[in-house]
The first five atom37 places (N, CA, C, CB, O) and aatype in JSON, in Angstrom:
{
  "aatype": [20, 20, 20, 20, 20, 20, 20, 20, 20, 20, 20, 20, 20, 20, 20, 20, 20, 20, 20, 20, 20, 20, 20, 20, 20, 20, 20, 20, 20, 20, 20, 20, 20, 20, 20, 20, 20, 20, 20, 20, 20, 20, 20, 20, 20, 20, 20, 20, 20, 20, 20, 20, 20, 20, 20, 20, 20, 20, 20, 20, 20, 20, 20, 20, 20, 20, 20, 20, 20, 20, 20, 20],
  "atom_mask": [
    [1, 1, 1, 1, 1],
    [1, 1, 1, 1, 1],
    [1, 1, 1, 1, 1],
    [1, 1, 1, 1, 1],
    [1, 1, 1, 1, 1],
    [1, 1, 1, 1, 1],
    [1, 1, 1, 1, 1],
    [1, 1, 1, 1, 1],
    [1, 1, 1, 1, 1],
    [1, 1, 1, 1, 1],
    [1, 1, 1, 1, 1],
    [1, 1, 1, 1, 1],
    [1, 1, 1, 1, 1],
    [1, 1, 1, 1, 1],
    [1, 1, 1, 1, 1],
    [1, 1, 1, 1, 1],
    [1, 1, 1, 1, 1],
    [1, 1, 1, 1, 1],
    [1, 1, 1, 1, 1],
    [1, 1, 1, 1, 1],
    [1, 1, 1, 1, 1],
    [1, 1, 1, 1, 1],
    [1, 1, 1, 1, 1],
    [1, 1, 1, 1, 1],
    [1, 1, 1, 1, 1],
    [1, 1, 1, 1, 1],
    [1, 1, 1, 1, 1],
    [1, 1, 1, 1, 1],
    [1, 1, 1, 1, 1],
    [1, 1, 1, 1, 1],
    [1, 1, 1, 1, 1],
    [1, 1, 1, 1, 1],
    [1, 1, 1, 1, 1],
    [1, 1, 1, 1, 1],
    [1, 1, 1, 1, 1],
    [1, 1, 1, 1, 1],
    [1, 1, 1, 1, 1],
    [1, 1, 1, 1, 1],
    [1, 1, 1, 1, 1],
    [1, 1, 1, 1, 1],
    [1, 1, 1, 1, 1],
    [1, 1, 1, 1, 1],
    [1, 1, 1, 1, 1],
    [1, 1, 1, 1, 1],
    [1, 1, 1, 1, 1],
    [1, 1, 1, 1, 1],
    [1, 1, 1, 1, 1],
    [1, 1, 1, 1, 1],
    [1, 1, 1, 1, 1],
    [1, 1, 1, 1, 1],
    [1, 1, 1, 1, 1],
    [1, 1, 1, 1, 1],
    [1, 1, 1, 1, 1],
    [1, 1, 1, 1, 1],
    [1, 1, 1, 1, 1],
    [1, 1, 1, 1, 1],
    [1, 1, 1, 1, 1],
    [1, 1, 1, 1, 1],
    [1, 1, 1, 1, 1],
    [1, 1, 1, 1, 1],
    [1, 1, 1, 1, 1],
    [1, 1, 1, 1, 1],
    [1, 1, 1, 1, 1],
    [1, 1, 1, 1, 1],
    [1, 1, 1, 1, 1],
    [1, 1, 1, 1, 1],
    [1, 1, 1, 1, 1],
    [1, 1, 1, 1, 1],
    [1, 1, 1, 1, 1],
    [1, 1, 1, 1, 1],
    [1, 1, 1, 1, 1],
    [1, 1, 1, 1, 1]
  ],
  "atom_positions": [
    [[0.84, -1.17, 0.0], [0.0, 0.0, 0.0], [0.89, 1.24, 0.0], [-0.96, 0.0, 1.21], [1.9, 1.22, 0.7]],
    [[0.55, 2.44, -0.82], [1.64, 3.54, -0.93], [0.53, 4.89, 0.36], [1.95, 4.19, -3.26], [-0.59, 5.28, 0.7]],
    [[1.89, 5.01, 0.54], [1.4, 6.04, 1.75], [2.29, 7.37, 1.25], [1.87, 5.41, 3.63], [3.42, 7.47, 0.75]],
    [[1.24, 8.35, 1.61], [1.94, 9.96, 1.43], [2.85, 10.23, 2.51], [0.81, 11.25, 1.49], [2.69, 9.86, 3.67]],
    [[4.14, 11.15, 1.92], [5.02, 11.57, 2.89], [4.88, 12.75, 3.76], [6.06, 11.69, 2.31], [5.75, 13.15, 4.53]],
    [[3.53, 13.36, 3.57], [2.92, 14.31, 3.38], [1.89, 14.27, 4.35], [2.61, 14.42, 2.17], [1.17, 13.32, 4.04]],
    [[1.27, 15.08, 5.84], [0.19, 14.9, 6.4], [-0.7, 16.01, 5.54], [0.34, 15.03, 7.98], [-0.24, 16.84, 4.76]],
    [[-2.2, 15.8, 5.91], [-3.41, 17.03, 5.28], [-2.97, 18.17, 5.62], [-4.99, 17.04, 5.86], [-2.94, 19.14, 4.86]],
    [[-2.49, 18.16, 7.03], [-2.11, 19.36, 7.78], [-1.38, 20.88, 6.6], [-0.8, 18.64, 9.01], [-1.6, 22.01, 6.17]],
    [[-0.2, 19.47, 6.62], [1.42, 20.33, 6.3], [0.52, 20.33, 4.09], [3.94, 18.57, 6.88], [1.3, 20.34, 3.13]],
    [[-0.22, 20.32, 3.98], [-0.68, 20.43, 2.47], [-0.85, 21.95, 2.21], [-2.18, 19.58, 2.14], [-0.23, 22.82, 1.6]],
    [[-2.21, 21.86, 3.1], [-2.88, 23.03, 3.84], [-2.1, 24.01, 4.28], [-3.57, 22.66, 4.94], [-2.32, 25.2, 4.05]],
    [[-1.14, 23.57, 4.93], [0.1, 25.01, 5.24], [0.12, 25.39, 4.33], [1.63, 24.98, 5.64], [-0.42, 26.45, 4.05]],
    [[0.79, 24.62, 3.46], [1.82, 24.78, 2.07], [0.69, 25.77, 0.93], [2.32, 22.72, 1.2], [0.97, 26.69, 0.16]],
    [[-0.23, 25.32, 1.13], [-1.48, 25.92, -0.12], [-1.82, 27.66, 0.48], [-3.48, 24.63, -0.03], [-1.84, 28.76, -0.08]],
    [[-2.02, 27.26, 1.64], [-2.73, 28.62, 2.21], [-2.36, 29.42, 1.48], [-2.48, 29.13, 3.56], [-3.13, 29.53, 0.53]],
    [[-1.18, 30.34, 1.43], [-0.83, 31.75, 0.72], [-1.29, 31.82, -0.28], [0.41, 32.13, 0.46], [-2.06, 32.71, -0.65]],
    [[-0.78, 30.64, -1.08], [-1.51, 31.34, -2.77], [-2.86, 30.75, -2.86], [-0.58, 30.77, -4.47], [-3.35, 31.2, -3.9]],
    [[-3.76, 29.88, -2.22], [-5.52, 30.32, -1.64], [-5.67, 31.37, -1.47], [-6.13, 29.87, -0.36], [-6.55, 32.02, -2.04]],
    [[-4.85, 31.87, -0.62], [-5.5, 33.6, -0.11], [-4.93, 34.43, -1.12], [-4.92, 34.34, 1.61], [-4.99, 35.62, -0.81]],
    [[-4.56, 34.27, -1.87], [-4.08, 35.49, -3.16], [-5.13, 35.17, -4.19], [-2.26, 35.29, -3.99], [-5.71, 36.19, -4.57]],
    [[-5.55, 33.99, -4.8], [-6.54, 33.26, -5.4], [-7.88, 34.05, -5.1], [-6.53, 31.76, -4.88], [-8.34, 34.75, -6.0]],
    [[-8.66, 33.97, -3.62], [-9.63, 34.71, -3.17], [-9.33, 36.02, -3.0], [-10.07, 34.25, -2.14], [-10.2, 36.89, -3.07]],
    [[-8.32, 36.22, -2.79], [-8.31, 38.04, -2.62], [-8.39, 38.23, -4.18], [-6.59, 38.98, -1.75], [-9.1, 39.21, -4.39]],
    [[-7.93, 37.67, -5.42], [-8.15, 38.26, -6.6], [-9.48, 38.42, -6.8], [-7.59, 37.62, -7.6], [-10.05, 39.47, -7.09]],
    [[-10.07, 37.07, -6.58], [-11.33, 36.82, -6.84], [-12.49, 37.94, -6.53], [-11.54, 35.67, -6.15], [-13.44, 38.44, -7.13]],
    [[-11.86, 38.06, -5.24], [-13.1, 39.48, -4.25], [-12.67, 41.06, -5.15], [-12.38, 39.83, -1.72], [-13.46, 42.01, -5.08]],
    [[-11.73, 41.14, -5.74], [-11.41, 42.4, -6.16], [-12.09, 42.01, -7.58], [-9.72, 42.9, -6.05], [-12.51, 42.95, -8.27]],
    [[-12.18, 41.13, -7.89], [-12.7, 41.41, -9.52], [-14.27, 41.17, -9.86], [-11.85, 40.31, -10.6], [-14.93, 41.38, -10.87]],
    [[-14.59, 40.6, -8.52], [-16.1, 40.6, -8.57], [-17.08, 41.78, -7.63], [-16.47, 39.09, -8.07], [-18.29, 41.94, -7.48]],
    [[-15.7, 42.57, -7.04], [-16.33, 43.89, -6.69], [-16.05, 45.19, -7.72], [-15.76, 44.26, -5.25], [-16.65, 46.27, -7.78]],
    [[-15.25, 44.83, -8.3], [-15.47, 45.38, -9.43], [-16.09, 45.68, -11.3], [-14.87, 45.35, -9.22], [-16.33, 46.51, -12.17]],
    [[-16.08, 44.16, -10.91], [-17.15, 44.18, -12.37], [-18.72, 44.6, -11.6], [-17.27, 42.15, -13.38], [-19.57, 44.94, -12.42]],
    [[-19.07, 44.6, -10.44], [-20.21, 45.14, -9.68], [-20.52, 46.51, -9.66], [-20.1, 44.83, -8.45], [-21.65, 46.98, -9.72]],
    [[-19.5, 47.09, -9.56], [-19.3, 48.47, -10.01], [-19.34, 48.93, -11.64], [-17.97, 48.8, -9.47], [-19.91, 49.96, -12.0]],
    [[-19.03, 48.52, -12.06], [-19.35, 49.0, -14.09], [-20.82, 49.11, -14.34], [-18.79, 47.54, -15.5], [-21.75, 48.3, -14.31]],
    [[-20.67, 50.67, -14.67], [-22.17, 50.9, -15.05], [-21.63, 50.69, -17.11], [-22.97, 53.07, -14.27], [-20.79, 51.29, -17.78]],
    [[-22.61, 49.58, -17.47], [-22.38, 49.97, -18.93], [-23.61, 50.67, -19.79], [-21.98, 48.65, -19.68], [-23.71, 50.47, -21.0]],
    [[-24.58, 51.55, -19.02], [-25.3, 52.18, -19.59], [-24.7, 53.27, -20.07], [-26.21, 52.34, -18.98], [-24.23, 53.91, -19.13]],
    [[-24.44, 53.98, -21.48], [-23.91, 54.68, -21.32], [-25.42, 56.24, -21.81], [-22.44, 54.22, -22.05], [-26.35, 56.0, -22.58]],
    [[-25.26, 57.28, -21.3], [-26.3, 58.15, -21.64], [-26.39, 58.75, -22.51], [-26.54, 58.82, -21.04], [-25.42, 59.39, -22.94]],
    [[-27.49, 58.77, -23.05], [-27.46, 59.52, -24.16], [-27.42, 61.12, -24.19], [-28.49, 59.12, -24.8], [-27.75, 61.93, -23.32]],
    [[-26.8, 61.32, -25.73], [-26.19, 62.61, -25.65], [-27.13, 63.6, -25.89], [-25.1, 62.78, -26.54], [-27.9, 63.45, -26.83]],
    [[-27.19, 64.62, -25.16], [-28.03, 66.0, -25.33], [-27.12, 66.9, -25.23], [-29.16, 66.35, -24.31], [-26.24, 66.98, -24.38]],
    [[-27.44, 67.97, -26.57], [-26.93, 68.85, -27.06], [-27.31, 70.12, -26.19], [-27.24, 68.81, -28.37], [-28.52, 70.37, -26.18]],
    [[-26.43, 71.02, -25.42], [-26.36, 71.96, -24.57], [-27.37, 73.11, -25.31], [-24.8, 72.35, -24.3], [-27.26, 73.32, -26.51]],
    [[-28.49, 73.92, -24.38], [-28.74, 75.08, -25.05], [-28.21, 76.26, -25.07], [-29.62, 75.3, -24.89], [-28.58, 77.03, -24.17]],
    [[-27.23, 76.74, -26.06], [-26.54, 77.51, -26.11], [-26.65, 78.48, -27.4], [-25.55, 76.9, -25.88], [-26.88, 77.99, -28.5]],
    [[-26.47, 79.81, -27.25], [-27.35, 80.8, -28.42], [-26.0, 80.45, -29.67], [-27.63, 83.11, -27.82], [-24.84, 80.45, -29.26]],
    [[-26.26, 80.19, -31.02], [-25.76, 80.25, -32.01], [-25.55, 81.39, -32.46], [-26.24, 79.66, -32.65], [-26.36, 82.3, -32.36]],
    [[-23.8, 81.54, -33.34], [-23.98, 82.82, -33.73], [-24.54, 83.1, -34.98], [-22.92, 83.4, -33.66], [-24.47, 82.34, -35.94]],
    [[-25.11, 84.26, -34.97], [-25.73, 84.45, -36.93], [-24.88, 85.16, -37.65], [-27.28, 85.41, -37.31], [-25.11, 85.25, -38.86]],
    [[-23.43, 85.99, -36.94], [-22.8, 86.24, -38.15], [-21.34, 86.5, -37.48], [-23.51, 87.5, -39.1], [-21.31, 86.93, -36.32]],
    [[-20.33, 86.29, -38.08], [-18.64, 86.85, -37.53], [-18.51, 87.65, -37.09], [-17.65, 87.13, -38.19], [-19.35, 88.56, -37.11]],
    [[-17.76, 87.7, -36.67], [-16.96, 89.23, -36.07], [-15.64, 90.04, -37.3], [-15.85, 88.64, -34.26], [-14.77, 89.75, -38.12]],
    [[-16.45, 91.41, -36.52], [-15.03, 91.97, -37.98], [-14.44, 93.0, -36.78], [-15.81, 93.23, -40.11], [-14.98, 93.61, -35.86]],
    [[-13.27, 92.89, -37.18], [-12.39, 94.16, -36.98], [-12.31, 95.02, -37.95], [-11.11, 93.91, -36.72], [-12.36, 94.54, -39.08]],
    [[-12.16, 96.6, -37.82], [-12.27, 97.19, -38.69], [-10.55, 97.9, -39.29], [-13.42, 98.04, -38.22], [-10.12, 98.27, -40.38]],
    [[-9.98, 97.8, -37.85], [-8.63, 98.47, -37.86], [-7.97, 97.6, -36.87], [-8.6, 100.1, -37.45], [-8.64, 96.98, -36.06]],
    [[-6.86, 97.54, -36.9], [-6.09, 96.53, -35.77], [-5.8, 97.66, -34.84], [-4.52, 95.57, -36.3], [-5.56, 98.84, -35.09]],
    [[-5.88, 96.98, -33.67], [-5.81, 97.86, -32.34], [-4.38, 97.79, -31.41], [-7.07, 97.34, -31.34], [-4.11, 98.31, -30.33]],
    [[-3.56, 96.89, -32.33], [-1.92, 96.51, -32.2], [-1.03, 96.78, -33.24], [-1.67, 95.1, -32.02], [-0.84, 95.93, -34.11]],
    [[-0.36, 98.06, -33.27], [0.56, 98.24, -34.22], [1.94, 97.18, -34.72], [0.98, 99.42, -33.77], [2.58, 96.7, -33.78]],
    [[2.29, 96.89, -35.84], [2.97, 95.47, -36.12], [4.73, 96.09, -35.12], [3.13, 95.01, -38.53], [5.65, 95.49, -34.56]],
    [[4.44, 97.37, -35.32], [5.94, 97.49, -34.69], [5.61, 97.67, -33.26], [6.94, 98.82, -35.28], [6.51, 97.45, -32.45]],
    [[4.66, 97.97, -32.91], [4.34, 97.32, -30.89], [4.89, 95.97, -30.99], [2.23, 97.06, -30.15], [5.91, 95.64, -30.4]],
    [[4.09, 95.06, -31.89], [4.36, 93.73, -31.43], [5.92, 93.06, -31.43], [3.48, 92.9, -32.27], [6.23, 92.11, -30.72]],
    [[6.74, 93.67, -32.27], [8.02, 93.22, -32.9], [9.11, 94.45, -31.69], [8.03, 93.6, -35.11], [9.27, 95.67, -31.55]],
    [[9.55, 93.3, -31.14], [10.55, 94.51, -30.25], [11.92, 93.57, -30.11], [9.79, 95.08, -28.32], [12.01, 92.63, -29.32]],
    [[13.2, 94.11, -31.23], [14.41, 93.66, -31.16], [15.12, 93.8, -29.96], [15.02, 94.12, -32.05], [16.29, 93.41, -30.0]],
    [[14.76, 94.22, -29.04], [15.79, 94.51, -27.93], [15.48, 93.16, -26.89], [15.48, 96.23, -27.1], [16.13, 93.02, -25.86]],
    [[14.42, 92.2, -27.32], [15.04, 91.02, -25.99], [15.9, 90.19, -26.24], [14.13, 90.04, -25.39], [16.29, 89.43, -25.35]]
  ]
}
C-alpha cells in the first residue's frame, strides 16, 4: 500500500498563501465588475445661443511694430 510523505495538515500550510491570493483576486474582480455601469447616456446637445454672423475688426488695435521689439 503507498502512503503519502505528506500529512493534510502540512498540504494546507503549504497551499494557504496562494488560496489567499486566489480569493483576494477573486473578491477584487467581482467587486469590481459590480461596479461598471455599462449604460452609457445619451447625448443632449447643450442650449446655447448660435452665432448668426462673424466678427469683424475694422482696424487693428496693435501696431505690427508694438508687437516686434528687437531689444530682448
Amino acid at each position: 500500500m503507498y502512503r503519502c510523505a505528506f500529512t493534510g495538515s502540512e498540504i494546507v500550510r503549504a497551499l494557504l498563501p496562494s488560496l489567499r491570493v486566489v480569493v483576494g483576486v477573486c473578491v477584487v474582480s467581482l467587486t469590481l465588475a459590480a461596479c461598471i455601469d455599462v449604460k452609457v447616456p445619451k447625448y443632449e446637445r447643450p442650449n446655447t445661443p448660435e452665432k448668426t454672423a462673424f466678427s469683424t475688426f475694422d482696424t487693428s488695435k496693435v501696431a505690427a511694430s508694438d508687437t516686434i521689439q528687437p531689444d530682448w
